[in-house]
Structure formats: C-alpha cells, structure tokens
N, CA, C and O atoms as a GROMACS GRO file, in nm:
protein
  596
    1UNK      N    1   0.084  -0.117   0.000
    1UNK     CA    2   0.000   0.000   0.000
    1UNK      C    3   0.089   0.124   0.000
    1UNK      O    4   0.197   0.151   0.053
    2UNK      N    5  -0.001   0.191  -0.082
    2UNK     CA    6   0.135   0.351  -0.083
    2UNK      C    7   0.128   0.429   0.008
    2UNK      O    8   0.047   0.407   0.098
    3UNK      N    9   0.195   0.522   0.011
    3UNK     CA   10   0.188   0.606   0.196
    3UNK      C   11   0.075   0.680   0.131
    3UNK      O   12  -0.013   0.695   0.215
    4UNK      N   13   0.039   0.735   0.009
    4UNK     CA   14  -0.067   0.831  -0.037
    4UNK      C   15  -0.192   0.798   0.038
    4UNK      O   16  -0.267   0.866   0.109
    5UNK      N   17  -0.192   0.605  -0.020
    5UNK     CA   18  -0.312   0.500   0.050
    5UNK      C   19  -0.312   0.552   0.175
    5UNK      O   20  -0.398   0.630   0.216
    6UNK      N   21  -0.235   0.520   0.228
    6UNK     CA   22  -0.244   0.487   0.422
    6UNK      C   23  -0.305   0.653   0.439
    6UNK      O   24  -0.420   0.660   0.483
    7UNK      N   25  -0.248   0.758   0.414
    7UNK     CA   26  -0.290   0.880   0.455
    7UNK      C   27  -0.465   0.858   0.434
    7UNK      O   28  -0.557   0.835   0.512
    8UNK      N   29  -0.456   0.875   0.317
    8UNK     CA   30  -0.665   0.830   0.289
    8UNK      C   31  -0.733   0.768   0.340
    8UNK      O   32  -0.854   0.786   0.338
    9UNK      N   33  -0.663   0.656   0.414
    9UNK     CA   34  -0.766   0.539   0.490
    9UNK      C   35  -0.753   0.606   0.668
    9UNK      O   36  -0.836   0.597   0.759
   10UNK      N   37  -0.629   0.665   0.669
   10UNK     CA   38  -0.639   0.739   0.815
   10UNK      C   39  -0.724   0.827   0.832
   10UNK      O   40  -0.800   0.834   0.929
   11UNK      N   41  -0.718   0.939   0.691
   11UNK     CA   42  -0.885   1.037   0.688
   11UNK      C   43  -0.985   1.029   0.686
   11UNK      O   44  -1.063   1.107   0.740
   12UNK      N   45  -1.019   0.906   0.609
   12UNK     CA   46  -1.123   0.848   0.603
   12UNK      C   47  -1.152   0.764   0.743
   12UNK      O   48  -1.272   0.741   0.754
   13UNK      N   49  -1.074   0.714   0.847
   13UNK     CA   50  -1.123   0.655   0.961
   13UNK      C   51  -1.126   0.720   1.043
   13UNK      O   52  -1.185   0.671   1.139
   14UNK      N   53  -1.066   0.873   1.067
   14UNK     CA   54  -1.062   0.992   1.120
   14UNK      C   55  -1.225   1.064   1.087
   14UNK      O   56  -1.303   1.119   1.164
   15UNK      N   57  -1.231   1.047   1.003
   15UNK     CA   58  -1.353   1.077   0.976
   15UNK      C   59  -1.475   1.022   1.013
   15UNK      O   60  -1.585   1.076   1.026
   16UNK      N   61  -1.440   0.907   1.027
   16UNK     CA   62  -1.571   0.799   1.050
   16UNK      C   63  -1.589   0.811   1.204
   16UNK      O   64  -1.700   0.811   1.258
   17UNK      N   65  -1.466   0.821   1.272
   17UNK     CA   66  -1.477   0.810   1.395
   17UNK      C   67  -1.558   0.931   1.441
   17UNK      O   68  -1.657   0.919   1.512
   18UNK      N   69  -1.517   1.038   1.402
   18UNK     CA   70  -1.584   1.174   1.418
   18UNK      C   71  -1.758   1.157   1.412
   18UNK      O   72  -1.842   1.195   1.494
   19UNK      N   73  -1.773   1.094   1.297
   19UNK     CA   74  -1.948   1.111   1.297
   19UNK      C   75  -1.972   1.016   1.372
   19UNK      O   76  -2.076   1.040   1.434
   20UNK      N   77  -1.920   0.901   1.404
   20UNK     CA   78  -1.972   0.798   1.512
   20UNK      C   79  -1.999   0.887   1.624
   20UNK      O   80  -2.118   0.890   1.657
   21UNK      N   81  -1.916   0.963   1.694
   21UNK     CA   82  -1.901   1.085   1.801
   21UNK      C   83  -2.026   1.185   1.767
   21UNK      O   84  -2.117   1.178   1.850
   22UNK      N   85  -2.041   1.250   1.690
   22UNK     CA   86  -2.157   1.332   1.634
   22UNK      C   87  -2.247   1.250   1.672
   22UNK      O   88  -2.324   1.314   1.743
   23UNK      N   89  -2.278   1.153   1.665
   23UNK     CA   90  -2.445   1.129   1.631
   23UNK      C   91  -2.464   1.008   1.752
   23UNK      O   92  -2.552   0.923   1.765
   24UNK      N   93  -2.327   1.040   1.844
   24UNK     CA   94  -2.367   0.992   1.965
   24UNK      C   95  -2.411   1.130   2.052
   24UNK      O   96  -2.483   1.138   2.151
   25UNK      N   97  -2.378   1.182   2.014
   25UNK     CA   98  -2.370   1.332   2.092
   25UNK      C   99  -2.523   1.400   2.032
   25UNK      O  100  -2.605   1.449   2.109
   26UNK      N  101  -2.538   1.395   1.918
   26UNK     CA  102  -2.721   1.419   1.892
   26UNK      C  103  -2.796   1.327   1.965
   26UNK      O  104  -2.891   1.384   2.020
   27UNK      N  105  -2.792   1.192   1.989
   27UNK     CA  106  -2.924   1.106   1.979
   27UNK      C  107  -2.862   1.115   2.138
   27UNK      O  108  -2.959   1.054   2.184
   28UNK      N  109  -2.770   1.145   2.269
   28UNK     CA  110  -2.826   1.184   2.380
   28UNK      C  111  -2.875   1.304   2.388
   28UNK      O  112  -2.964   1.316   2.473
   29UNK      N  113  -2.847   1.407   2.323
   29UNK     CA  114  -2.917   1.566   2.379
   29UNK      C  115  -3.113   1.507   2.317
   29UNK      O  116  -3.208   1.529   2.392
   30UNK      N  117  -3.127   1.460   2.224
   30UNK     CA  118  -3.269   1.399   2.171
   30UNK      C  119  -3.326   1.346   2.355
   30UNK      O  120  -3.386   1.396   2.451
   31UNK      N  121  -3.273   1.244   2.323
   31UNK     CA  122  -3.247   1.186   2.485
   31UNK      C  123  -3.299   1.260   2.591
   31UNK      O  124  -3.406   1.228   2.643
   32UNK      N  125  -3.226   1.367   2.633
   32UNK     CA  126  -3.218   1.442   2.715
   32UNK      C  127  -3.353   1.534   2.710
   32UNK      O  128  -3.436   1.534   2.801
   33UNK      N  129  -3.362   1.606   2.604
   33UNK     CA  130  -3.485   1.634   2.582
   33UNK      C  131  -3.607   1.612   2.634
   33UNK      O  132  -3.682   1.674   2.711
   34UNK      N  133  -3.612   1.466   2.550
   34UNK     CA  134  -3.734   1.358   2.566
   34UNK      C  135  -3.763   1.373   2.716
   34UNK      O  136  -3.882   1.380   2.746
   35UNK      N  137  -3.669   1.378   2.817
   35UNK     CA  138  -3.674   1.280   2.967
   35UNK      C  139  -3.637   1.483   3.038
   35UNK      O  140  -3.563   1.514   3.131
   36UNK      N  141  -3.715   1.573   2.952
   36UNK     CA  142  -3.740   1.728   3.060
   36UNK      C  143  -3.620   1.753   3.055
   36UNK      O  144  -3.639   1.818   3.158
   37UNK      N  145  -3.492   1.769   3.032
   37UNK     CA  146  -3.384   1.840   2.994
   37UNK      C  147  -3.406   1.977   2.880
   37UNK      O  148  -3.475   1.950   2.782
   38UNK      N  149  -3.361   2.094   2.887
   38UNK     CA  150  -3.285   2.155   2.806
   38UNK      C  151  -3.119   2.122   2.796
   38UNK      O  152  -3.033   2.126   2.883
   39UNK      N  153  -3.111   2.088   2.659
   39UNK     CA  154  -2.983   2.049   2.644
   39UNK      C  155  -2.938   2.077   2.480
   39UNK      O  156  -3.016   2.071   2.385
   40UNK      N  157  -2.816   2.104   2.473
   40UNK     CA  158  -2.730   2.140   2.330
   40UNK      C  159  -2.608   2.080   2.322
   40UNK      O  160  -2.536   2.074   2.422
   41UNK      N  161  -2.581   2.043   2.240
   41UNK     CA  162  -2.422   2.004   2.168
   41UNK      C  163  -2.357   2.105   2.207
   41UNK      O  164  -2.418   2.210   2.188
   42UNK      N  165  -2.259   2.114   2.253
   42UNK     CA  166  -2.141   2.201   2.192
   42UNK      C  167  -2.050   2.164   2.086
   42UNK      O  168  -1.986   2.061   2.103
   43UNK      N  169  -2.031   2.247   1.953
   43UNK     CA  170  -1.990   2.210   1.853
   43UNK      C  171  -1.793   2.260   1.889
   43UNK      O  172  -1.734   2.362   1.855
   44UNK      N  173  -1.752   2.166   1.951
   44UNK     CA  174  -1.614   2.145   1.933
   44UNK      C  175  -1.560   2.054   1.935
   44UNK      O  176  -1.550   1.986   2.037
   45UNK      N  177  -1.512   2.024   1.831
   45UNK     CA  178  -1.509   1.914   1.762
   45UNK      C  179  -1.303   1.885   1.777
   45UNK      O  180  -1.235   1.795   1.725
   46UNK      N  181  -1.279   1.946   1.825
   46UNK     CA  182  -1.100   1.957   1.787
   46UNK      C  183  -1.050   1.950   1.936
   46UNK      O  184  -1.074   2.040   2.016
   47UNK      N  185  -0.989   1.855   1.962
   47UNK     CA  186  -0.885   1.873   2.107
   47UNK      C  187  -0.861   1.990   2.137
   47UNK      O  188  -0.754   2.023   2.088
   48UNK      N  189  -0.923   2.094   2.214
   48UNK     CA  190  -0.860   2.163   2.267
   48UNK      C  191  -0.853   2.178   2.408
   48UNK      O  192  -0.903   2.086   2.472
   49UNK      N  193  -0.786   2.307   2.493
   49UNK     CA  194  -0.756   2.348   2.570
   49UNK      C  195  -0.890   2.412   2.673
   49UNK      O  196  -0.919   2.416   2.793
   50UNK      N  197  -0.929   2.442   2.586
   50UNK     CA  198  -1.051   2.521   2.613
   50UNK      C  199  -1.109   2.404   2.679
   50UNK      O  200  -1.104   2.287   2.643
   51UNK      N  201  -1.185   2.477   2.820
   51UNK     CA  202  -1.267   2.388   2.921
   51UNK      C  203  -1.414   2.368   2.864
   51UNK      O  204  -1.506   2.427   2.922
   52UNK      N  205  -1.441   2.284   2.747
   52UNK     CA  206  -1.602   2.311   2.711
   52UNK      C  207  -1.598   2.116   2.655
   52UNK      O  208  -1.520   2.048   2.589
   53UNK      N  209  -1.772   2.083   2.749
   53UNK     CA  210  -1.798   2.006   2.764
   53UNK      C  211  -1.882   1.944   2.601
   53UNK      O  212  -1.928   2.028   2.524
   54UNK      N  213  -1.891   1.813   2.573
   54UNK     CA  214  -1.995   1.755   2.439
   54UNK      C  215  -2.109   1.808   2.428
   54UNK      O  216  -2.159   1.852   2.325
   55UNK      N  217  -2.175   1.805   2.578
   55UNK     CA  218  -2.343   1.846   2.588
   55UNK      C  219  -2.316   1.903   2.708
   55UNK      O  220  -2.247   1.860   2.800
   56UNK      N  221  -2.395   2.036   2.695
   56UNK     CA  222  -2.469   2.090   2.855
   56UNK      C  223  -2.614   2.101   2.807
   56UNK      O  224  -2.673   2.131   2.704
   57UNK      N  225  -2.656   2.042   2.993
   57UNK     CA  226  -2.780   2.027   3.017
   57UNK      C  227  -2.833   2.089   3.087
   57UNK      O  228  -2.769   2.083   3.192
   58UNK      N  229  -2.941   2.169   3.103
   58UNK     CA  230  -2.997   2.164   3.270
   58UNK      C  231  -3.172   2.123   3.262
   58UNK      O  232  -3.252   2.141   3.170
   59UNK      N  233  -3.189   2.069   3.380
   59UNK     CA  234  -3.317   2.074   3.418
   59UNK      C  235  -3.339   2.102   3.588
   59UNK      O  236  -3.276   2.054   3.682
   60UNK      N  237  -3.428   2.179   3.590
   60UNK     CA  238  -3.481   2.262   3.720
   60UNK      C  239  -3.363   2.351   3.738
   60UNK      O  240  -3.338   2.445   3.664
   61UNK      N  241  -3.268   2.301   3.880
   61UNK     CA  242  -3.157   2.411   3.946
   61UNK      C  243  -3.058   2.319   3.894
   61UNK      O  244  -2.959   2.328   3.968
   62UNK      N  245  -3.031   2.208   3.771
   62UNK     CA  246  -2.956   2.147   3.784
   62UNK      C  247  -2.859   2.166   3.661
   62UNK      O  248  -2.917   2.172   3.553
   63UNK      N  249  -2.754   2.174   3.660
   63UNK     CA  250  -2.639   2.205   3.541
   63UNK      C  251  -2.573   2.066   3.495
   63UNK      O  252  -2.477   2.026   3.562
   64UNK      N  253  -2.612   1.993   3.394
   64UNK     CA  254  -2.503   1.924   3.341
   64UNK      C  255  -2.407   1.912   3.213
   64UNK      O  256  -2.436   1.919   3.093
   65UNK      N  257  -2.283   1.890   3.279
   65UNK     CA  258  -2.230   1.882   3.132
   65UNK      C  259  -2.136   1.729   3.120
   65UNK      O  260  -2.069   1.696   3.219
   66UNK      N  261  -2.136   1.631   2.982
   66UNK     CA  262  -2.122   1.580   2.964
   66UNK      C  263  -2.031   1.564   2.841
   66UNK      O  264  -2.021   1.632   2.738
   67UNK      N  265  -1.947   1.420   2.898
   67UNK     CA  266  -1.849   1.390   2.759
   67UNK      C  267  -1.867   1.257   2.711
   67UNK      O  268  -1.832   1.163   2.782
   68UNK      N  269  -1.927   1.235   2.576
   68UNK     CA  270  -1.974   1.142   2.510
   68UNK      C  271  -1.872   1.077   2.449
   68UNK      O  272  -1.791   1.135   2.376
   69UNK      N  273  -1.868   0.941   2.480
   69UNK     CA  274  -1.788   0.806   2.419
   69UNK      C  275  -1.870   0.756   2.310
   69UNK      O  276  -1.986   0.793   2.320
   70UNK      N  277  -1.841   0.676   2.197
   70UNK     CA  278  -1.917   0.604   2.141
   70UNK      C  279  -1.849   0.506   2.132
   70UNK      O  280  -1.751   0.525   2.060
   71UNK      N  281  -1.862   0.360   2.193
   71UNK     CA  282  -1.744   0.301   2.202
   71UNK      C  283  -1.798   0.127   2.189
   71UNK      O  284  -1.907   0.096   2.142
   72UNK      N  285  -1.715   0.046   2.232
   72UNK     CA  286  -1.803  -0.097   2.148
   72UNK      C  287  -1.822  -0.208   2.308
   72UNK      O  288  -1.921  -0.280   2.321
   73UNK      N  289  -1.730  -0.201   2.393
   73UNK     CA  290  -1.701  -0.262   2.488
   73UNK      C  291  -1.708  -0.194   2.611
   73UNK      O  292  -1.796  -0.209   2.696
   74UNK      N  293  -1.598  -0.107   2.617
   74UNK     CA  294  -1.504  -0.019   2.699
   74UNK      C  295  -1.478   0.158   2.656
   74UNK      O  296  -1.457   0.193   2.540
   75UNK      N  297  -1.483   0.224   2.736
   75UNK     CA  298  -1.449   0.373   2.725
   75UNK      C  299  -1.332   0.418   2.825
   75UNK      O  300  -1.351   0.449   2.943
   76UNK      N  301  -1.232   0.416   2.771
   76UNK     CA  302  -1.131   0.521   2.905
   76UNK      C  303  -1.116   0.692   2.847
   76UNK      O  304  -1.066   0.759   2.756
   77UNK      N  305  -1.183   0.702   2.951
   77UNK     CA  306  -1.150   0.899   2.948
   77UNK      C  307  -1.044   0.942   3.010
   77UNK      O  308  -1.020   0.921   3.129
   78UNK      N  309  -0.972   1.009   2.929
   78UNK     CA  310  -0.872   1.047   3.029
   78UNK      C  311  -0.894   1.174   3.105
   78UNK      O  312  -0.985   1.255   3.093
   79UNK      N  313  -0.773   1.174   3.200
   79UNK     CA  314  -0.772   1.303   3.282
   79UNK      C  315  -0.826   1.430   3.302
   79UNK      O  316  -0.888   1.498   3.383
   80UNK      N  317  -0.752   1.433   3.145
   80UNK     CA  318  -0.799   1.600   3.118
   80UNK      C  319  -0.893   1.624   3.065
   80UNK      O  320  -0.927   1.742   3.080
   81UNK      N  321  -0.995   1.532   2.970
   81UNK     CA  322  -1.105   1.550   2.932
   81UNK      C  323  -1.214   1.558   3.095
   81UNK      O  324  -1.310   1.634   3.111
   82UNK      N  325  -1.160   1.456   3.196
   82UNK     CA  326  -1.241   1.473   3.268
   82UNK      C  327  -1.255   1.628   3.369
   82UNK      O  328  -1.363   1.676   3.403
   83UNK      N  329  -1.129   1.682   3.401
   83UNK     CA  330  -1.119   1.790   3.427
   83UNK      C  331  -1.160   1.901   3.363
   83UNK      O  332  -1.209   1.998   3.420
   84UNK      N  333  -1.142   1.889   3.236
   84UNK     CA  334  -1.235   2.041   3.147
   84UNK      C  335  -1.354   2.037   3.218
   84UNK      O  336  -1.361   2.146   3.274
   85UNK      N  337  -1.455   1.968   3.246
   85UNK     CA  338  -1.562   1.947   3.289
   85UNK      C  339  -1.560   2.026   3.383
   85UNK      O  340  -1.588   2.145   3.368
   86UNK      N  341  -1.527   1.975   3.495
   86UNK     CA  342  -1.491   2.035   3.634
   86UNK      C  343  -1.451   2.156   3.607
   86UNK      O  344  -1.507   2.226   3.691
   87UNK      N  345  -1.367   2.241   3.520
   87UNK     CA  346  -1.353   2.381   3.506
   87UNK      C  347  -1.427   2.404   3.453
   87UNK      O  348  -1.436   2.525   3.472
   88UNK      N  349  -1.540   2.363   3.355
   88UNK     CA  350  -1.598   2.440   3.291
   88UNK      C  351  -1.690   2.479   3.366
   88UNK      O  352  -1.722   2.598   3.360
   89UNK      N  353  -1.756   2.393   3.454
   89UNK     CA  354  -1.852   2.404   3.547
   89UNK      C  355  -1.809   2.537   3.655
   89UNK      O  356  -1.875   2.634   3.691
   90UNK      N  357  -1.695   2.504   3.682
   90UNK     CA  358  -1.628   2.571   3.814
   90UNK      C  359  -1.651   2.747   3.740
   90UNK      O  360  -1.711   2.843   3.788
   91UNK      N  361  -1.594   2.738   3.639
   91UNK     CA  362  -1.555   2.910   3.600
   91UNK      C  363  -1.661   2.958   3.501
   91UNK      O  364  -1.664   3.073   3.458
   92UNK      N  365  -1.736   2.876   3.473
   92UNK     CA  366  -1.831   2.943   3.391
   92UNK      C  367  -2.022   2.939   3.425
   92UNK      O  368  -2.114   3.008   3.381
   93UNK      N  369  -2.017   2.789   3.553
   93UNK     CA  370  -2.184   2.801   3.579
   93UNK      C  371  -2.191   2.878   3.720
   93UNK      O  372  -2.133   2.824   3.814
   94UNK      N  373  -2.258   3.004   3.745
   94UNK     CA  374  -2.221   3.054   3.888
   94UNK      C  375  -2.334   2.994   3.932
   94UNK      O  376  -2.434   3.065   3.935
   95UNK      N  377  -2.346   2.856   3.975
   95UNK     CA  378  -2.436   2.800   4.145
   95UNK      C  379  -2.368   2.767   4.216
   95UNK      O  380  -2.247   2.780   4.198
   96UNK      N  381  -2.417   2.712   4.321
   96UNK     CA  382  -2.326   2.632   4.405
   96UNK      C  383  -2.320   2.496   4.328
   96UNK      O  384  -2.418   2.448   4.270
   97UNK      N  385  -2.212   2.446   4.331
   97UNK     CA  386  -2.144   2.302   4.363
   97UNK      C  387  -2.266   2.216   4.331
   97UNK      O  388  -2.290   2.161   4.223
   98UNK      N  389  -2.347   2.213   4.454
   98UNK     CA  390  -2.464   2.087   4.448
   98UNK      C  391  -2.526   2.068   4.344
   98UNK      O  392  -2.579   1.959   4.324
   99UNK      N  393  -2.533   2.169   4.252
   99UNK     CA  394  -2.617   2.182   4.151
   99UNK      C  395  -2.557   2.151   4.009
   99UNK      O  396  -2.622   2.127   3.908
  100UNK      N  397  -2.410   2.157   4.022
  100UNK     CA  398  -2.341   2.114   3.886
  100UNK      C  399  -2.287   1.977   3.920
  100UNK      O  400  -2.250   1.940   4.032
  101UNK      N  401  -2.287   1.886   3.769
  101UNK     CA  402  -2.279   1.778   3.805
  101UNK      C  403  -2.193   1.748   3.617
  101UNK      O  404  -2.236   1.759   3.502
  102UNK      N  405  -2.047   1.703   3.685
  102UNK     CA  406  -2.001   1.647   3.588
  102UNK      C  407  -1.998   1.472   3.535
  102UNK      O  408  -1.928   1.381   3.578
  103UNK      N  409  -2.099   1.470   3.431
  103UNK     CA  410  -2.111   1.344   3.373
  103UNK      C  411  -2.006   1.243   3.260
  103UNK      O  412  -1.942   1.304   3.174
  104UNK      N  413  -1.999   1.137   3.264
  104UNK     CA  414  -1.928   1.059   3.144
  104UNK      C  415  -2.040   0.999   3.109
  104UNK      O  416  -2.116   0.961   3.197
  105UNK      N  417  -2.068   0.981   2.978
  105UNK     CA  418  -2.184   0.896   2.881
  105UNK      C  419  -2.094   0.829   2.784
  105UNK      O  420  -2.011   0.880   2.709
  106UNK      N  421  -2.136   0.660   2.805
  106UNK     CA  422  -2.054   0.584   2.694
  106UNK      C  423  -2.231   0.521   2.621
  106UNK      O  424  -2.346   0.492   2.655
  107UNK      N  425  -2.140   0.529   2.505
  107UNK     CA  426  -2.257   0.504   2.445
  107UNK      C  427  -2.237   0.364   2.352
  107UNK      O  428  -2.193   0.380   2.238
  108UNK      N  429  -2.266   0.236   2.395
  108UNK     CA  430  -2.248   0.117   2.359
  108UNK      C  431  -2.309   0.042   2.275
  108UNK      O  432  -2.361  -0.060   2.320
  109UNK      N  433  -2.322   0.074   2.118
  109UNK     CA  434  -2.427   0.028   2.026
  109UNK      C  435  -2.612   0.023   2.075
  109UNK      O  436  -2.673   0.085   1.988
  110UNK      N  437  -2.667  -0.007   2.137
  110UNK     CA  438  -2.817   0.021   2.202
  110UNK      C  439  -2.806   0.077   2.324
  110UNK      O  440  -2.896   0.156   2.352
  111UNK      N  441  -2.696   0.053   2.430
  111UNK     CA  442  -2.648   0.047   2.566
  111UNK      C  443  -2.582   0.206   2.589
  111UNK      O  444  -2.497   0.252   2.513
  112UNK      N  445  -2.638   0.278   2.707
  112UNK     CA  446  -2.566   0.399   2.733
  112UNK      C  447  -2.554   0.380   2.884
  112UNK      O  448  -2.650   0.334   2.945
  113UNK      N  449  -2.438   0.412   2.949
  113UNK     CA  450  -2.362   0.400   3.053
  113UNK      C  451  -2.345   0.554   3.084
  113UNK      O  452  -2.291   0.632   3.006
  114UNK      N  453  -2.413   0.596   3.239
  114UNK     CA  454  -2.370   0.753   3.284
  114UNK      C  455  -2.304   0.772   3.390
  114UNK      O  456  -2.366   0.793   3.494
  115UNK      N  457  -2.217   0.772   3.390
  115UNK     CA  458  -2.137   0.801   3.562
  115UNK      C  459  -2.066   0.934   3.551
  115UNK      O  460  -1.986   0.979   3.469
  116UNK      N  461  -2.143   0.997   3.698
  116UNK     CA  462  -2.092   1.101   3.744
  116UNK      C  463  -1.987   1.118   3.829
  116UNK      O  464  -1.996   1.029   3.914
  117UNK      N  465  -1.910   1.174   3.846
  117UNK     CA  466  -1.741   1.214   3.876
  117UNK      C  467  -1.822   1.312   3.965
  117UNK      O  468  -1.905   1.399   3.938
  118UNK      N  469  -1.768   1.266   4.082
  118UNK     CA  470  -1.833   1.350   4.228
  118UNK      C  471  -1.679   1.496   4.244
  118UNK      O  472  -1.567   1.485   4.195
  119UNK      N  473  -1.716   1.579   4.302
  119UNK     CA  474  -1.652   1.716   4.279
  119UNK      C  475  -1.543   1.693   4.396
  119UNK      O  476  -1.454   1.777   4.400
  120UNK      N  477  -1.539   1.600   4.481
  120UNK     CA  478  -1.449   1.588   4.626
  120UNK      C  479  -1.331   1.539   4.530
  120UNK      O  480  -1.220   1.591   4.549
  121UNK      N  481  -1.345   1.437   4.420
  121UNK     CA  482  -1.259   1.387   4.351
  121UNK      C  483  -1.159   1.505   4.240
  121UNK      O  484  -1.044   1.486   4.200
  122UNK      N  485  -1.213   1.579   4.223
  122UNK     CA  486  -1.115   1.702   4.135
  122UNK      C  487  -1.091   1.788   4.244
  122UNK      O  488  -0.974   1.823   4.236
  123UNK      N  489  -1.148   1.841   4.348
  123UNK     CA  490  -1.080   1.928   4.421
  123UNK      C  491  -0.955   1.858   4.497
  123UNK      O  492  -0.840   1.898   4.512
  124UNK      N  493  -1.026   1.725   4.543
  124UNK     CA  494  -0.893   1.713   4.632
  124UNK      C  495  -0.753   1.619   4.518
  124UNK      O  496  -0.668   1.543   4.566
  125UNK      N  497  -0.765   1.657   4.361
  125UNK     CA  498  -0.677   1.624   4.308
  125UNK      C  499  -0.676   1.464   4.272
  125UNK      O  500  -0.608   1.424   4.178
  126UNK      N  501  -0.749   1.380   4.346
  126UNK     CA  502  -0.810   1.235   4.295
  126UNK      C  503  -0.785   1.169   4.200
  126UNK      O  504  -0.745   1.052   4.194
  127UNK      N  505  -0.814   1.266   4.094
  127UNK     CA  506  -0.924   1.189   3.954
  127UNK      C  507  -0.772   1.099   3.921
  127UNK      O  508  -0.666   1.145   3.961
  128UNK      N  509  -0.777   0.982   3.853
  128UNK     CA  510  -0.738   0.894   3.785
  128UNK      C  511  -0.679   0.957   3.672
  128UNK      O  512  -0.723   1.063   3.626
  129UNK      N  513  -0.548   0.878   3.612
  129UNK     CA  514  -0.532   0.924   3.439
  129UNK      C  515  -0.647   0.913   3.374
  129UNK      O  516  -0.688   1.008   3.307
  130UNK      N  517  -0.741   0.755   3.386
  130UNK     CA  518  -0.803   0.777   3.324
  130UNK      C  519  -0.963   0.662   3.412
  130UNK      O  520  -0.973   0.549   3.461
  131UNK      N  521  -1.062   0.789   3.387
  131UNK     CA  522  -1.156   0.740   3.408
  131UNK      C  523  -1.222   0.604   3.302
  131UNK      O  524  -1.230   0.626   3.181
  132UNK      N  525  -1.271   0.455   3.362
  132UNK     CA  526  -1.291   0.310   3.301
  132UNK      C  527  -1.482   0.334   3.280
  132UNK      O  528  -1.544   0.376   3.378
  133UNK      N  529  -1.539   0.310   3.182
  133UNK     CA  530  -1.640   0.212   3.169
  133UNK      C  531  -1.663   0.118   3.117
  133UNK      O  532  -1.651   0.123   2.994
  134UNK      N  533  -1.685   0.051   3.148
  134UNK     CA  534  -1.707  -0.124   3.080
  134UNK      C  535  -1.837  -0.140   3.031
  134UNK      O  536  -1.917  -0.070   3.093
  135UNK      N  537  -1.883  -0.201   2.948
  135UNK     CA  538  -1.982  -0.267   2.911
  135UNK      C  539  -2.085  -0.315   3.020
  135UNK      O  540  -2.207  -0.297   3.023
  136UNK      N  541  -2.003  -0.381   3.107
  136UNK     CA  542  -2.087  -0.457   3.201
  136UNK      C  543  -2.139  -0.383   3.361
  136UNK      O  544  -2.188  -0.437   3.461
  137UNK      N  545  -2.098  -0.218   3.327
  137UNK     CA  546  -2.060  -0.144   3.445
  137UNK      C  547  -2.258  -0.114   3.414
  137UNK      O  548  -2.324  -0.152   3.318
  138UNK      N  549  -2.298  -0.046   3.522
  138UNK     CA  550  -2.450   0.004   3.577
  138UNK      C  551  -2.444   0.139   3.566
  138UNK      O  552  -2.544   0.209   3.545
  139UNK      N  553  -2.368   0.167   3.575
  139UNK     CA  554  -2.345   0.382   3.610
  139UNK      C  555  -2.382   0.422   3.732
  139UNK      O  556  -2.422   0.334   3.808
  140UNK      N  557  -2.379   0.500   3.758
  140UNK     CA  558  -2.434   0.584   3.849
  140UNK      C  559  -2.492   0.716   3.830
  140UNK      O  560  -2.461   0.814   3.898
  141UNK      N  561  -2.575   0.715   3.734
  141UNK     CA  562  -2.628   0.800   3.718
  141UNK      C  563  -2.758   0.760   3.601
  141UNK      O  564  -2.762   0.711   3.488
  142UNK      N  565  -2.852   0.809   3.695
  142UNK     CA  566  -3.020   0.807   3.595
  142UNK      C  567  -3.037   0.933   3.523
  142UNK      O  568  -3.035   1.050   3.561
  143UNK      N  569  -3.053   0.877   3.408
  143UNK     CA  570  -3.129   1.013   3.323
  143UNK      C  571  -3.248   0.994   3.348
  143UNK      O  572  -3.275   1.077   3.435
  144UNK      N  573  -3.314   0.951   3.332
  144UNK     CA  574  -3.466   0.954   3.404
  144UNK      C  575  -3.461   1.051   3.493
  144UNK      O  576  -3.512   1.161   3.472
  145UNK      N  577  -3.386   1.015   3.621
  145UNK     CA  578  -3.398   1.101   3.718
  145UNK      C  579  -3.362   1.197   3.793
  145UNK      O  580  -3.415   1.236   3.897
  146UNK      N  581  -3.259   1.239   3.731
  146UNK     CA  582  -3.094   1.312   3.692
  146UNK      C  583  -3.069   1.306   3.822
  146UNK      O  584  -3.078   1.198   3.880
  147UNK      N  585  -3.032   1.429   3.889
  147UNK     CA  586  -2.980   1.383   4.045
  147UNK      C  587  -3.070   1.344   4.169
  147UNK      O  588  -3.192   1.363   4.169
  148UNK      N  589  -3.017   1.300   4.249
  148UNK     CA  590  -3.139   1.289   4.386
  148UNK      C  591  -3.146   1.389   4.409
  148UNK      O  592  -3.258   1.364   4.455
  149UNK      N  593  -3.132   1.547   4.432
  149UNK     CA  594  -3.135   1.598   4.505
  149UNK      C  595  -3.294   1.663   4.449
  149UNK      O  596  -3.354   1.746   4.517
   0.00000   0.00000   0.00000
C-alpha cells in the first residue's frame, strides 16, 4: 500500500470516527430532551484546551455537562477530558457546587452508561489518568432522574 493510501484510509477513519461521536452526541441531547432536559451540543469538535464540555444540560436548578464516548465494549477517558468538565462548570456556571454535576456517557451500540465524577474527587486532586467504563458497568447516574437531590 502507498503512503498516499495509508494517509486516505487514516482520513477516512478519522472521519468515520468523528461522525460515530456526532451522532452519539445528537441522539443523547434527543435523549435528554425527551426525559425534561434543556440540552445542546457544543460544537467542538477539535482537542482543545478550552474547558467546554460535548453536551450541557440543565433541568430545574440542575447544570449538566457531559463527555460522550461512542465506544463498542469499553471507554477510558482520560484526565484532562475529565477535568475540562470540572472547570468548565467551576468558571463558567455561577451556582453552588450541588447543583453542577459532571457526567461521562458511553454510548455502547443500544447500551448507554452515565457516571458522574463527584466534585471531592477534582478538588482534592483524585481523579485517575483515566476514568474506566465497561460494558458490564450500571453507572451511576439516571437520566430519568438526573440527580437525587
């Protein structure tokens, strides 16, 4: 295969991966919707620096923002994706704490997995390289019923 090849099949799977991501990231804000959420995409699509989450949500006093996997088995998030969260929340939603809630959504061919990353874990420096979901994991977190509080 020529290196011309290999470049094309990398764009082309670069690509694919991207809309797999897109249209995991539409059909939860749909989701979200459906189950009394206001919720939007954020359209950034490029690794950056910038603290901005896949989807923010809120319903009632409640702020969420979320980072969408689309994945087949397993999802590891790393670090810093999980921390943008936590800043974005921190420097840009002014409530208290109780009310923002940083989510991971893996999204497993029919199967969606939500676990929330509790805030004791980024302040007191905690978080993992990289946050695990498995296939076989439950979440901790209901969209149905978003938080207890």
């Amino acid at each position: 295969m020529s290196e011309k090849t290999k470049k094309g099949s990398r764009k082309r799977d670069l690509r694919n991966w991207r809309r797999r991501g897109f249209r995991s990231e539409t059909v939860l804000v749909k989701m979200l919707q459906k189950n009394g959420y206001n919720a939007v995409r954020i359209p950034a699509s490029n690794p950056s620096l910038n603290p901005l989450p896949d989807i923010i949500a809120r319903r009632g006093e409640h702020i969420y923002a979320f980072e969408v996997k689309n994945v087949n088995y397993y999802a590891y998030i790393p670090k810093r994706q999980v921390d943008k969260l936590f800043r974005f929340l921190d420097e840009f939603i002014p409530v208290s704490r109780e009310s923002k809630h940083a989510v991971l959504a893996a999204h497993m061919g029919k199967k969606w997995i939500f676990k929330e990353i509790l805030w004791k874990k980024w302040e007191k420096g905690k978080l993992p390289e990289k946050e695990r979901i498995l296939k076989r994991d439950k979440g901790n977190f209901n969209l149905e019923k978003g938080c207890k509080k």
